[in-house]
C-alpha positions as CSV (number, residue, x, y, z in Angstrom):
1,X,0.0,0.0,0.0
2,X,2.6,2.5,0.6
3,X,4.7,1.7,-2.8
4,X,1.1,2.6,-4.5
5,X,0.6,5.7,-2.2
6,X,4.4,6.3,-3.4
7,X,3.9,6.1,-6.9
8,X,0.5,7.9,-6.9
9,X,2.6,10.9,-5.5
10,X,4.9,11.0,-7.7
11,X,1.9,10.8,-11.1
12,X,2.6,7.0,-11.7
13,X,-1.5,6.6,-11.4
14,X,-0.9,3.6,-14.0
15,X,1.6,1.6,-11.9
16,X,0.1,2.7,-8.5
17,X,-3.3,1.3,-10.0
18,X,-1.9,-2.0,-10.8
19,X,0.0,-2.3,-7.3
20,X,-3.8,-1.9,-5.8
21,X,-4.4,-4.6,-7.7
22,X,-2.1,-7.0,-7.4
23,X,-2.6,-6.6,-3.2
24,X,-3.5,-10.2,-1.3
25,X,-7.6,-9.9,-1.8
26,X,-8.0,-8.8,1.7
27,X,-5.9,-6.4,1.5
28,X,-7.3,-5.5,-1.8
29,X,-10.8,-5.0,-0.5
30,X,-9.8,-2.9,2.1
31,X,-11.1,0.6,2.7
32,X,-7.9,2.3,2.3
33,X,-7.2,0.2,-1.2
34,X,-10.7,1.5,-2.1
35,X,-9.9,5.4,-1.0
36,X,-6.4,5.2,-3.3
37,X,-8.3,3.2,-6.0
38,X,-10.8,5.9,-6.3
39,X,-9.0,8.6,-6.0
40,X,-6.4,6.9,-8.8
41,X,-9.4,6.3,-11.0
42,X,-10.5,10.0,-10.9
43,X,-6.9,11.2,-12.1
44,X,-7.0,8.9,-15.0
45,X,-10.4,9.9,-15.9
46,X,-9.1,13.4,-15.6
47,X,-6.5,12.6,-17.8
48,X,-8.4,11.0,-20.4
49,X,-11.0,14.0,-21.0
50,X,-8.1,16.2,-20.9
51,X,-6.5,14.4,-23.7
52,X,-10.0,14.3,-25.8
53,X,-10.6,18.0,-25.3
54,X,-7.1,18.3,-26.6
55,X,-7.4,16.1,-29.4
56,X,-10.5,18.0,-30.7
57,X,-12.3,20.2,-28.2
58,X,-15.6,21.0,-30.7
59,X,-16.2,17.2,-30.9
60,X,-19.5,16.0,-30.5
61,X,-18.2,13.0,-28.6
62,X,-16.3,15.7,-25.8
63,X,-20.2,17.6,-25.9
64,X,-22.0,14.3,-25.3
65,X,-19.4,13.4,-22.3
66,X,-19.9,16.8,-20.4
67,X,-23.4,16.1,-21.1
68,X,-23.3,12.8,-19.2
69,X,-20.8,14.4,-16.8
70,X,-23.6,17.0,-15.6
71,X,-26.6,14.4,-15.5
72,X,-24.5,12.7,-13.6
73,X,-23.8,15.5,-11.4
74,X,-27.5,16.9,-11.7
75,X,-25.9,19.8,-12.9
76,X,-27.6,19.7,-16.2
77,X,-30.7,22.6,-16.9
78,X,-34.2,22.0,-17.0
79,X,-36.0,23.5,-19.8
């Protein structure tokens, strides 16, 4: 846990991830595996919309994601 808490520090989300993973299971199942996991999971997701609204930020694709993003949020507006 603290080699995946290392590597999460430092940006490694990828390798600190797969450390989670690779933990005895009930170790893996634990509540602080599941705080890093999520936390981990939210900078990759981070990552990967960043990288879309890079690759083309007017795609309908990037609109249909912030869409789901504020639904998901109840953020979106009511007509």
């Amino acid at each position: 846990m603290l080699v995946a808490h290392a590597f999460f520090e430092a940006g490694e989300y990828e390798v600190s991830l797969r450390l989670l993973s690779d933990l005895a299971p009930s170790d893996r199942h634990s509540s602080e595996a599941s705080y890093w996991r999520a936390r981990l999971l939210r900078k990759l997701a981070t990552a990967a919309y960043l990288r879309l609204y890079q690759a083309d930020s007017n795609s309908y694709r990037l609109h249909q994601l912030m869409a789901d993003l504020d639904a998901a949020k109840g953020t979106t507006e009511k007509p």
